[in-house]
Biopython code that builds the backbone (N, CA, C, O; Angstrom):
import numpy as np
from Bio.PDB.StructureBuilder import StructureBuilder

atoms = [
    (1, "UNK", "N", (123.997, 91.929, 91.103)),
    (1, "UNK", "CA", (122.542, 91.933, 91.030)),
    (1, "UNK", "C", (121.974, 92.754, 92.177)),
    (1, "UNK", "O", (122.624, 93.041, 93.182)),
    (2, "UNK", "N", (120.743, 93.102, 91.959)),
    (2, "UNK", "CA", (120.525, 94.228, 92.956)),
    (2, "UNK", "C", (119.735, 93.259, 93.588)),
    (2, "UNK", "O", (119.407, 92.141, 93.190)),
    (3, "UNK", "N", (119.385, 94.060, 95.003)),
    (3, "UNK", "CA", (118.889, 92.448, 95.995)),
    (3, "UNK", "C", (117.813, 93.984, 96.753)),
    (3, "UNK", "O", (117.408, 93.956, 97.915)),
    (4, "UNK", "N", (117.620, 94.826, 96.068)),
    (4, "UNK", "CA", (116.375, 95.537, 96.629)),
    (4, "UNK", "C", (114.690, 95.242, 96.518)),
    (4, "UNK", "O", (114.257, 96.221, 95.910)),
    (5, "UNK", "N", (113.812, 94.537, 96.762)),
    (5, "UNK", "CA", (112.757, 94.264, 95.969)),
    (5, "UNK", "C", (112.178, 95.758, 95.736)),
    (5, "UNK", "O", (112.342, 96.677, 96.538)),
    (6, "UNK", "N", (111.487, 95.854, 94.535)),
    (6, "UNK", "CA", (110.716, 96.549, 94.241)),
    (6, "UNK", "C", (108.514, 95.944, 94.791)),
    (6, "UNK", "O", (107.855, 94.905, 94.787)),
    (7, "UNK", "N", (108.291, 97.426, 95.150)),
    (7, "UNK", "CA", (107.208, 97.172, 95.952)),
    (7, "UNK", "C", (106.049, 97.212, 94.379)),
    (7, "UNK", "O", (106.839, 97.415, 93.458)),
    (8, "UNK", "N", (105.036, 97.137, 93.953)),
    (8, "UNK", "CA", (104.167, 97.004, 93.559)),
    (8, "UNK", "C", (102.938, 96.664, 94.565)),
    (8, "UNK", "O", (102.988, 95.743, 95.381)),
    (9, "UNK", "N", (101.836, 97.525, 94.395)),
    (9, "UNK", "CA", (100.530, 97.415, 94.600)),
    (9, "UNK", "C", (99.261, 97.357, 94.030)),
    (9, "UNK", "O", (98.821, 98.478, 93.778)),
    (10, "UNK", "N", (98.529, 96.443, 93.744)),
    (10, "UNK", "CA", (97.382, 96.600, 92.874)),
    (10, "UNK", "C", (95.798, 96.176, 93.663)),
    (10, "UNK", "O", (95.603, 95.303, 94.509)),
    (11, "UNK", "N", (95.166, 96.785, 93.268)),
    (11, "UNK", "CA", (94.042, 97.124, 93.607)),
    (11, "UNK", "C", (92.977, 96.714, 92.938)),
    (11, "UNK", "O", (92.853, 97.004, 91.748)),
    (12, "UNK", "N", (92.012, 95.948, 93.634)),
    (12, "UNK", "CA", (90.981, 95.121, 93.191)),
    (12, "UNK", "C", (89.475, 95.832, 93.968)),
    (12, "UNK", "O", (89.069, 95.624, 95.111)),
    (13, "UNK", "N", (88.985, 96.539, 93.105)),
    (13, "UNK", "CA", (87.323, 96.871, 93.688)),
    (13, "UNK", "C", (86.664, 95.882, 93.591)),
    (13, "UNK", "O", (86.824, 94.992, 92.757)),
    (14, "UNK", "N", (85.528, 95.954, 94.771)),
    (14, "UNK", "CA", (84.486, 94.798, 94.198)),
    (14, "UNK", "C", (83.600, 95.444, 94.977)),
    (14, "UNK", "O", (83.724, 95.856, 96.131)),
    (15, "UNK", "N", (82.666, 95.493, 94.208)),
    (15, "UNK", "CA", (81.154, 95.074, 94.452)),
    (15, "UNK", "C", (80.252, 94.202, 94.432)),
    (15, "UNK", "O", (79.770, 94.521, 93.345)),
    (16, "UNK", "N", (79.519, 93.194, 94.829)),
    (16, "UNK", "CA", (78.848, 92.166, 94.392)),
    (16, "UNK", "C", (79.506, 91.284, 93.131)),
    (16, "UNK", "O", (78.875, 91.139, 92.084)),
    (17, "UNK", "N", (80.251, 90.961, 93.244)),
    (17, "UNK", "CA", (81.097, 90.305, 92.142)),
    (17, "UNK", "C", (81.510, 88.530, 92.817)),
    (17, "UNK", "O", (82.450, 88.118, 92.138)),
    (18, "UNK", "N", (81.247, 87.854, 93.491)),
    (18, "UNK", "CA", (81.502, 87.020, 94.054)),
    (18, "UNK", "C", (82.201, 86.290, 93.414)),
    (18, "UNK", "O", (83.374, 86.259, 93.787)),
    (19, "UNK", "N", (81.776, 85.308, 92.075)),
    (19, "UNK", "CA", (83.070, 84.368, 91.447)),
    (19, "UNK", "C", (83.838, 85.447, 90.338)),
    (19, "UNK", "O", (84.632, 84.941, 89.545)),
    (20, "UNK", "N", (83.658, 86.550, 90.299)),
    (20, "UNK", "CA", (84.834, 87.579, 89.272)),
    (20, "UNK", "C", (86.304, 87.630, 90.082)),
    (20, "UNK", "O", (87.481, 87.648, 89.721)),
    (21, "UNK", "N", (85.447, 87.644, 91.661)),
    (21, "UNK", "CA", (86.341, 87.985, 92.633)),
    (21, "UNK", "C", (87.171, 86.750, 93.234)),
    (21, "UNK", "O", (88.360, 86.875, 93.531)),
    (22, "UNK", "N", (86.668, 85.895, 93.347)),
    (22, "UNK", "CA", (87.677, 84.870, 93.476)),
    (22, "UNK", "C", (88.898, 84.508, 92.292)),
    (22, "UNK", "O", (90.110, 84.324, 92.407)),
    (23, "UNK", "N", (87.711, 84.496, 90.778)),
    (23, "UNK", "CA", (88.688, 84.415, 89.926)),
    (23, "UNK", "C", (90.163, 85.057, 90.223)),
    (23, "UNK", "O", (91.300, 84.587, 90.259)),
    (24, "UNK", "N", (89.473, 86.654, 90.464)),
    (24, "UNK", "CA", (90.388, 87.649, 89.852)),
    (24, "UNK", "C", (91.677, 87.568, 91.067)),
    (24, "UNK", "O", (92.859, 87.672, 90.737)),
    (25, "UNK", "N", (91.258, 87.377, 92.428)),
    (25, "UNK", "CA", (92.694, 87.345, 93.277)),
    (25, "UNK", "C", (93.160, 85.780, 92.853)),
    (25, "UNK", "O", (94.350, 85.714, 93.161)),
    (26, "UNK", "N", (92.909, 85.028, 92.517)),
    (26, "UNK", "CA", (93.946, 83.371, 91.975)),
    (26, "UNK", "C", (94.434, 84.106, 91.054)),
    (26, "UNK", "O", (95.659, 84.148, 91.159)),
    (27, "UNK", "N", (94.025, 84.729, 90.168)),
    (27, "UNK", "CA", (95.308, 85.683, 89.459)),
    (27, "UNK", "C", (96.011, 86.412, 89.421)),
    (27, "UNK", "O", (96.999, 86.461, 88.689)),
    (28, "UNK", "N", (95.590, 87.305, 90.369)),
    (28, "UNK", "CA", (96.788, 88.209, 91.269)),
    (28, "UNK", "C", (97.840, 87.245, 91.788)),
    (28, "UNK", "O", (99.021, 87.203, 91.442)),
    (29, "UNK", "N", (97.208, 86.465, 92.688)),
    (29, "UNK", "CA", (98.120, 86.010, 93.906)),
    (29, "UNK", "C", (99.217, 84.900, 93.009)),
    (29, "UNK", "O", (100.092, 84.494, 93.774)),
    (30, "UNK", "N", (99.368, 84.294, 91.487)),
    (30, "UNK", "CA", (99.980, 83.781, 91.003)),
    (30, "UNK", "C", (101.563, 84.693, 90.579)),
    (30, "UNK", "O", (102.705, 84.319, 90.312)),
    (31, "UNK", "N", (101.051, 85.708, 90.667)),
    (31, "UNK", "CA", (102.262, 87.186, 90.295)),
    (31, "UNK", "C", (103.436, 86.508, 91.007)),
    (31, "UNK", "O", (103.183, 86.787, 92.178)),
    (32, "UNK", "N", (104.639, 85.743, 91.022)),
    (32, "UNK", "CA", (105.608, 85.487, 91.420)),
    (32, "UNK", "C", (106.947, 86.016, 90.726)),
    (32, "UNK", "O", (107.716, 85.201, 90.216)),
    (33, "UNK", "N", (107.219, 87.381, 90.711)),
    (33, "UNK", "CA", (108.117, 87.568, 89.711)),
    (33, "UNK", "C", (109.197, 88.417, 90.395)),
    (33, "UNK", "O", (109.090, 89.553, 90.857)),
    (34, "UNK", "N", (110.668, 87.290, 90.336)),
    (34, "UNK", "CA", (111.681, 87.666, 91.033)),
    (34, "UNK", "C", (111.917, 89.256, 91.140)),
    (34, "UNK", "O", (111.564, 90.035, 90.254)),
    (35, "UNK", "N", (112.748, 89.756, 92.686)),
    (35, "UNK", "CA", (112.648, 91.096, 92.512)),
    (35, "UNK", "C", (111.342, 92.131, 92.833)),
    (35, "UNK", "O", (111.294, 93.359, 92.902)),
    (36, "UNK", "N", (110.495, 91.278, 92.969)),
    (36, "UNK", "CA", (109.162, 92.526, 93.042)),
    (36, "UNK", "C", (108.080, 91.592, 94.273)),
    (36, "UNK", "O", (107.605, 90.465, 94.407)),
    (37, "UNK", "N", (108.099, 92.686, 94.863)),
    (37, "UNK", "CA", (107.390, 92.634, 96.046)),
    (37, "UNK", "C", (105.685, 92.922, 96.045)),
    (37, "UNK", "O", (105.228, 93.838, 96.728)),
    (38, "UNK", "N", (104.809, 92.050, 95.213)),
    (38, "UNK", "CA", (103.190, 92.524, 95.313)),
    (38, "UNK", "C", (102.220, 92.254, 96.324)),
    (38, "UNK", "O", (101.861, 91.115, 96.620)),
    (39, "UNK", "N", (101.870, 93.118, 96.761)),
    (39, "UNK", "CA", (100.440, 93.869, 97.686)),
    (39, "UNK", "C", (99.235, 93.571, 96.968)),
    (39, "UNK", "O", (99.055, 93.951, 95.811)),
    (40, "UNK", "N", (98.459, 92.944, 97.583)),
    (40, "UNK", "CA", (96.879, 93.178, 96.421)),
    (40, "UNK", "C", (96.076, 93.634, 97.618)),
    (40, "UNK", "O", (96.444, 93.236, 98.723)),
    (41, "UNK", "N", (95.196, 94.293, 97.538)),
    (41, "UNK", "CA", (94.718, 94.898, 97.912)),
    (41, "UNK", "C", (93.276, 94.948, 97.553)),
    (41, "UNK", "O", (93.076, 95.523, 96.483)),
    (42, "UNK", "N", (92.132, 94.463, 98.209)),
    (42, "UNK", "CA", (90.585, 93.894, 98.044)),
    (42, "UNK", "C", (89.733, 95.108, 98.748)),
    (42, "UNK", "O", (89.797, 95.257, 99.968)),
    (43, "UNK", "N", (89.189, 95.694, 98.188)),
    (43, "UNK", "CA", (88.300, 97.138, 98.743)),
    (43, "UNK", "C", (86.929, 96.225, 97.791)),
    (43, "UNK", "O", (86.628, 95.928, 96.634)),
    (44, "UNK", "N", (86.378, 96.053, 99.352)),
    (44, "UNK", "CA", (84.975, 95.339, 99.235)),
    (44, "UNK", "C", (83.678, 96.737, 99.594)),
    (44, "UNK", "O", (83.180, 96.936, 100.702)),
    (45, "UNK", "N", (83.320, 97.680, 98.096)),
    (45, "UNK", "CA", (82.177, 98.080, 98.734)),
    (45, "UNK", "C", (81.086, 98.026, 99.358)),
    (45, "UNK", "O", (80.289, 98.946, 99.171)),
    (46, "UNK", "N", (80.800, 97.134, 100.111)),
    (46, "UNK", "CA", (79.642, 96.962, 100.972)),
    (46, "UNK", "C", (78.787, 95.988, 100.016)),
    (46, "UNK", "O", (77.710, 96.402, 99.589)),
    (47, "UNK", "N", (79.228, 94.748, 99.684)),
    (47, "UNK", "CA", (78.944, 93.523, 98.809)),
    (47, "UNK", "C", (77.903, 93.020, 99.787)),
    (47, "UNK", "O", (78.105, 93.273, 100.975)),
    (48, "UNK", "N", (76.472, 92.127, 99.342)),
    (48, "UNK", "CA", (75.697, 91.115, 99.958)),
    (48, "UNK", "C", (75.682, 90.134, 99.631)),
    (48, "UNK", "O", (75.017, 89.393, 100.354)),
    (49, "UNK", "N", (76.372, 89.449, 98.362)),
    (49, "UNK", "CA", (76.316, 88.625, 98.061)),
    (49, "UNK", "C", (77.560, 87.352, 98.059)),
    (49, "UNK", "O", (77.847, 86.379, 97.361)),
    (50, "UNK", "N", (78.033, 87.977, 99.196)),
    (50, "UNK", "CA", (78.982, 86.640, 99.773)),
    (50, "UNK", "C", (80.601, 87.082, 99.334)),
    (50, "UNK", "O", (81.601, 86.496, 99.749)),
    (51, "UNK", "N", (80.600, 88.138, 98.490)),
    (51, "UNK", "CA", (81.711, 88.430, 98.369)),
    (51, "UNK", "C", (82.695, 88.579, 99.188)),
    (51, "UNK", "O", (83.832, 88.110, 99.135)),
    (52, "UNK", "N", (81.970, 89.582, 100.321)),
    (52, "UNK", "CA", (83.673, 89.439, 101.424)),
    (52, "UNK", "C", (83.691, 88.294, 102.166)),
    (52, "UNK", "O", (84.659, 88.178, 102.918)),
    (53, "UNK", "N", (82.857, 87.388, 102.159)),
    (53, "UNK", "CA", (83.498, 85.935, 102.929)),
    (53, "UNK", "C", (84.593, 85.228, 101.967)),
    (53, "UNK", "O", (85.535, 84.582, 102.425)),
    (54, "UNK", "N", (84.372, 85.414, 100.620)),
    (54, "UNK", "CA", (85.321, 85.055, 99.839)),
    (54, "UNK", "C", (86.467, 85.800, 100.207)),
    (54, "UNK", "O", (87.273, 84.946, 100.576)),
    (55, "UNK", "N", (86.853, 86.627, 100.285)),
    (55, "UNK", "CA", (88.132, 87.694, 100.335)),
    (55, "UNK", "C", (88.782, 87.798, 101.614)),
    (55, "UNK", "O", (89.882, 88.324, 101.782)),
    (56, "UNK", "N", (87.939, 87.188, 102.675)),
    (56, "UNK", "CA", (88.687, 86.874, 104.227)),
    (56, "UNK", "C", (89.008, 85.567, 104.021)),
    (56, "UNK", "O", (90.111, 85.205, 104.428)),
    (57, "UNK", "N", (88.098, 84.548, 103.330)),
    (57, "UNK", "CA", (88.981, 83.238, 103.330)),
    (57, "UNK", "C", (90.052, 83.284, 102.340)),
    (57, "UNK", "O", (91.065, 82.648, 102.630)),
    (58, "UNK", "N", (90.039, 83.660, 101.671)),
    (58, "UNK", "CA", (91.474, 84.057, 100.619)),
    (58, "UNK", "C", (92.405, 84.986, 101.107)),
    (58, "UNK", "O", (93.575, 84.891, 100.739)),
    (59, "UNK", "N", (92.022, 85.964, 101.963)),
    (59, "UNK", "CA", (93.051, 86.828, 102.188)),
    (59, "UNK", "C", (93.712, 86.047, 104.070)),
    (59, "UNK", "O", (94.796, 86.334, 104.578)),
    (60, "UNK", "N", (93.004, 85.407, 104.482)),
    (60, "UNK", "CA", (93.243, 84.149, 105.359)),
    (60, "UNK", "C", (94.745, 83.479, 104.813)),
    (60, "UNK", "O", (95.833, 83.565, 105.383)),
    (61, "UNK", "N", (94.490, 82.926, 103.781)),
    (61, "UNK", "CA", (95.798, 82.081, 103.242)),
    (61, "UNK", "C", (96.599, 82.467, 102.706)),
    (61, "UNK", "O", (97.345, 81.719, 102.073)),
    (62, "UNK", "N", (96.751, 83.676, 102.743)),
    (62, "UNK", "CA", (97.450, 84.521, 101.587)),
    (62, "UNK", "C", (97.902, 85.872, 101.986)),
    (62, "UNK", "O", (97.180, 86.831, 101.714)),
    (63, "UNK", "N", (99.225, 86.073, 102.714)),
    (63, "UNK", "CA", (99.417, 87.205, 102.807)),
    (63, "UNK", "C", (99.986, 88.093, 102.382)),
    (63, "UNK", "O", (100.460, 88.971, 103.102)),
    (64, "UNK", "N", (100.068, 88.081, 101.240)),
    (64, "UNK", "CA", (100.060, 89.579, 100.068)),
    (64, "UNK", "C", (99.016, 89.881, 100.193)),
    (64, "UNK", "O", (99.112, 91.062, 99.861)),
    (65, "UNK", "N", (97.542, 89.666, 100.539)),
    (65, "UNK", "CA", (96.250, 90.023, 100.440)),
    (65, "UNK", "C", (95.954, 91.297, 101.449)),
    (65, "UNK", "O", (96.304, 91.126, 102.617)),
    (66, "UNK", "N", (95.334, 92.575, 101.102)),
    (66, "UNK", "CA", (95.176, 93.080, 102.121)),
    (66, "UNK", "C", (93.885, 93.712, 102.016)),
    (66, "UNK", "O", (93.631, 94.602, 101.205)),
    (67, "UNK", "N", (93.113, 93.254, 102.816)),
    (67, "UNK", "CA", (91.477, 93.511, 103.129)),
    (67, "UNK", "C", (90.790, 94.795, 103.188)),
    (67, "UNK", "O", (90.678, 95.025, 104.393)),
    (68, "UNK", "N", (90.327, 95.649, 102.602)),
    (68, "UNK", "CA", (89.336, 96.363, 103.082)),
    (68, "UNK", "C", (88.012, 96.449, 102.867)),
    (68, "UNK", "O", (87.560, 96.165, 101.758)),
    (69, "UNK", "N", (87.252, 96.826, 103.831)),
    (69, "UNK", "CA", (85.881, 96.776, 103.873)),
    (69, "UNK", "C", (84.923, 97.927, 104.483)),
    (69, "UNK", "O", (84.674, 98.166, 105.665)),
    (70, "UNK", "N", (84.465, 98.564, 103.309)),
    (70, "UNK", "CA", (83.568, 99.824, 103.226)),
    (70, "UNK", "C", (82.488, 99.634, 103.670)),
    (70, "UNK", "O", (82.023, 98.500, 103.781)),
    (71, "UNK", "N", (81.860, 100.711, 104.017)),
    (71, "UNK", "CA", (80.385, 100.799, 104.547)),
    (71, "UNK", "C", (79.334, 100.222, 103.041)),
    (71, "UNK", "O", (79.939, 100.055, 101.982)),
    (72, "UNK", "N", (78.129, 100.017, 103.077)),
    (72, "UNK", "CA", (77.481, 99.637, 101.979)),
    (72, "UNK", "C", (77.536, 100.462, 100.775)),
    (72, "UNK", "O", (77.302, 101.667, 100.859)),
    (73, "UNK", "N", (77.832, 99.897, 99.635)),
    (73, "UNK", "CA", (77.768, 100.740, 98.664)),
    (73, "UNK", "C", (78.616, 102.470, 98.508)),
    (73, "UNK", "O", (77.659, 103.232, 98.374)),
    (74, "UNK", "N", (79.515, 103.056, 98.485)),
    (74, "UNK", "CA", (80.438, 104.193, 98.548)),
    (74, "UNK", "C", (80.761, 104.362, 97.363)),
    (74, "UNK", "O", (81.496, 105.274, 96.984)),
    (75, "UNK", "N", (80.010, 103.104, 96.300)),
    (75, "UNK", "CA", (80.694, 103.980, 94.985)),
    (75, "UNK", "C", (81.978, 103.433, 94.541)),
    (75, "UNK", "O", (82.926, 103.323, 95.319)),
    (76, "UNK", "N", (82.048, 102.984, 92.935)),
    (76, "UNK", "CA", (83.098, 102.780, 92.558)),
    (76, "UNK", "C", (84.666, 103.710, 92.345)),
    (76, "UNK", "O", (85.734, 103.338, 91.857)),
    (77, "UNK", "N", (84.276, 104.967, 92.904)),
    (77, "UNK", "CA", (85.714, 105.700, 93.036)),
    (77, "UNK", "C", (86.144, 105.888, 93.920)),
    (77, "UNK", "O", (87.262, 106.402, 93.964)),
    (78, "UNK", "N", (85.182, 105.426, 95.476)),
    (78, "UNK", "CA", (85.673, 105.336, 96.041)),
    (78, "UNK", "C", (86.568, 104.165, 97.091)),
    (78, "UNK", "O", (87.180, 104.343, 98.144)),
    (79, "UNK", "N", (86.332, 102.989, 96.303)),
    (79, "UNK", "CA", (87.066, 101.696, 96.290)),
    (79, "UNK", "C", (88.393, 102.596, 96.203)),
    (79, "UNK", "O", (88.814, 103.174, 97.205)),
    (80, "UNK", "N", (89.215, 102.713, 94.600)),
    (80, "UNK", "CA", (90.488, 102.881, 94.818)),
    (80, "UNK", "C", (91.355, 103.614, 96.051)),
    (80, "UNK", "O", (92.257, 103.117, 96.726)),
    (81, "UNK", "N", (90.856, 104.786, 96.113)),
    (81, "UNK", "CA", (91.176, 105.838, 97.208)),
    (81, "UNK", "C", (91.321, 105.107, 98.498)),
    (81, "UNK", "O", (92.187, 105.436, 99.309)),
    (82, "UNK", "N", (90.283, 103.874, 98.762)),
    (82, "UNK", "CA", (91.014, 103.314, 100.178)),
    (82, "UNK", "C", (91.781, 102.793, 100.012)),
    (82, "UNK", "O", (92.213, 102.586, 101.146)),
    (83, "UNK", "N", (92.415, 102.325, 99.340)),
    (83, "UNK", "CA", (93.618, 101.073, 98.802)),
    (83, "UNK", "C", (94.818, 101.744, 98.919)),
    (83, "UNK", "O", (95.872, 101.180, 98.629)),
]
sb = StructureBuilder()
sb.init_structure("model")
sb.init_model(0)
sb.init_chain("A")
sb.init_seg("    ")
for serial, (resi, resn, name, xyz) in enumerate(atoms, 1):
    if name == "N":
        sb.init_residue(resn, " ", resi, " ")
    sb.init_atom(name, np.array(xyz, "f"), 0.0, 1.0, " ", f" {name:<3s}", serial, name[0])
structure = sb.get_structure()
């Protein structure tokens, strides 16, 4: 058996999305699948509505989580590109 993990990364934009965004990393962060190593990755465009307090207390308990946080508003293409 091969004993290399494979890396996977996925990428979560948000904008003002507050309970999409909680939803959506409890479903990432359930990904337990032998062999594979997942990264999630939270690119918060410049949210006001409480979103990145959600995503530091989740990415707090959780370290596959990896935080970023944009200046206000940059636009949904430019979420992926920081990730």
């Amino acid at each position: 058996m091969n004993d290399i993990l494979k890396k996977t990364a996925l990428v979560l934009p948000v904008h003002n999305r507050k309970a999409i965004t909680l939803q959506g990393l409890r479903s990432l962060s359930r990904i337990d699948k032998a062999g594979l190593d997942v990264r999630i990755f939270v690119i918060d465009d410049g949210s006001t509505d409480g979103s990145r307090a959600v995503i530091k207390a989740f990415g707090a308990k959780n370290s596959r989580v990896r935080r970023v946080f944009l200046r206000p508003n940059r636009r949904k293409a430019t979420a992926p590109s920081a990730g």
